[in-house]
C-alpha positions as CSV (number, residue, x, y, z in Angstrom):
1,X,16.4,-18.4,16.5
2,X,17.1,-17.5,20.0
3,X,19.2,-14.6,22.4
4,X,21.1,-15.1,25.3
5,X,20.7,-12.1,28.1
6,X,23.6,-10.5,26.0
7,X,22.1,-10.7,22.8
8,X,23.7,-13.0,21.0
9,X,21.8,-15.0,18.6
10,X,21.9,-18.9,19.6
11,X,20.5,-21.5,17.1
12,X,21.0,-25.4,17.7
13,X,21.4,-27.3,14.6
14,X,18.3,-30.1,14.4
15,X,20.6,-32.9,15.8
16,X,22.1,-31.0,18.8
17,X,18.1,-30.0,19.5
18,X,17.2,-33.5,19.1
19,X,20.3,-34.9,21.5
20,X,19.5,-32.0,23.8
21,X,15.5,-33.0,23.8
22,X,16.5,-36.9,24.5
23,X,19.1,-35.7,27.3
24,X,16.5,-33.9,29.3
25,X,14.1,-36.4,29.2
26,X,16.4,-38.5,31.2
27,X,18.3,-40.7,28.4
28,X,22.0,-41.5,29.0
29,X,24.4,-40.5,26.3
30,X,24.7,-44.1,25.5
31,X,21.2,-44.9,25.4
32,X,20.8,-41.7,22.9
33,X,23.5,-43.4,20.3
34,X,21.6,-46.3,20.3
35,X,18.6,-44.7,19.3
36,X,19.6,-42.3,16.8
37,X,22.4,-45.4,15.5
38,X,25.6,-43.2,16.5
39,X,28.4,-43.7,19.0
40,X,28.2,-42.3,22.3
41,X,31.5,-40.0,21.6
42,X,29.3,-38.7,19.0
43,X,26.6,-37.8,21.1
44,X,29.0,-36.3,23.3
45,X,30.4,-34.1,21.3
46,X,27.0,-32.9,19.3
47,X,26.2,-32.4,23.6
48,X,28.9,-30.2,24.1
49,X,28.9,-28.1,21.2
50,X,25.3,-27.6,22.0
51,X,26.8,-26.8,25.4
52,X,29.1,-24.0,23.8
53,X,26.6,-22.5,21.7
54,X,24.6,-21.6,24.9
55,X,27.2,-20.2,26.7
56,X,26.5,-23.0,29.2
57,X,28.6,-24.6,32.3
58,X,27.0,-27.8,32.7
59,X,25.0,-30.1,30.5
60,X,21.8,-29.2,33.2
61,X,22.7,-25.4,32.5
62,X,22.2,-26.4,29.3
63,X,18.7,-27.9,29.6
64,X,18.0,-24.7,31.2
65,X,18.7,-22.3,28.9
66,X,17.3,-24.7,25.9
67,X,14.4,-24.3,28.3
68,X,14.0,-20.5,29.0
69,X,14.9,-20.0,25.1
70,X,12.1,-21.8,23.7
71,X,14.5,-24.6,22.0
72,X,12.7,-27.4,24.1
73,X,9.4,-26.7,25.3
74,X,8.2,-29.2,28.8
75,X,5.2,-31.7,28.6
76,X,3.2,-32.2,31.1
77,X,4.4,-35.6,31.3
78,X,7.6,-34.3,32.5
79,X,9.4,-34.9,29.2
80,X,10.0,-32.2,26.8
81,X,9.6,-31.6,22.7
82,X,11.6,-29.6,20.5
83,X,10.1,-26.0,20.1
C-alpha cells in the first residue's frame, strides 16, 4: 500500500496495476484489451479508476505517481514492472 502527499492510503487492485504497467510501457488501450482478452472500454475504465484512485489529472500524471509510489518500478530497458 501507498500515500499520496496528503496521506491518503492508495492501493491499485492487481488489474488496474497491470493495465497501468502495460500503459506506460507504451501499449495503446486497444492493444492492452487484446492482450489481457477484454474490450478496450474495459481497459478504459479499469485506466480511469486507476486514474481516480491516485488523485491524478491525466493518464501520464498517472504513470507518475504509480511511479513515485512504488506501484511500477522502471527497467532499464525503459519499460516498467509492477512493484
Amino acid at each position: 500500500m501507498s500515500a499520496l502527499a496528503d496521506g491518503t492510503e492508495v492501493r491499485l487492485t492487481p488489474r488496474q496495476a497491470e493495465f497501468l504497467a502495460l500503459f506506460a510501457a507504451g501499449k495503446t488501450r486497444r492493444q492492452i484489451a487484446s492482450t489481457c482478452f477484454v474490450s478496450p472500454w474495459t481497459v478504459r475504465d479499469v485506466l480511469l479508476d486507476a486514474q481516480e484512485r491516485l488523485n491524478a489529472e491525466s493518464m501520464r500524471q498517472t504513470v507518475v505517481k504509480a511511479l513515485a509510489l512504488g506501484i511500477l518500478v522502471p527497467r532499464r530497458n525503459g519499460n516498467v514492472d509492477l512493484g
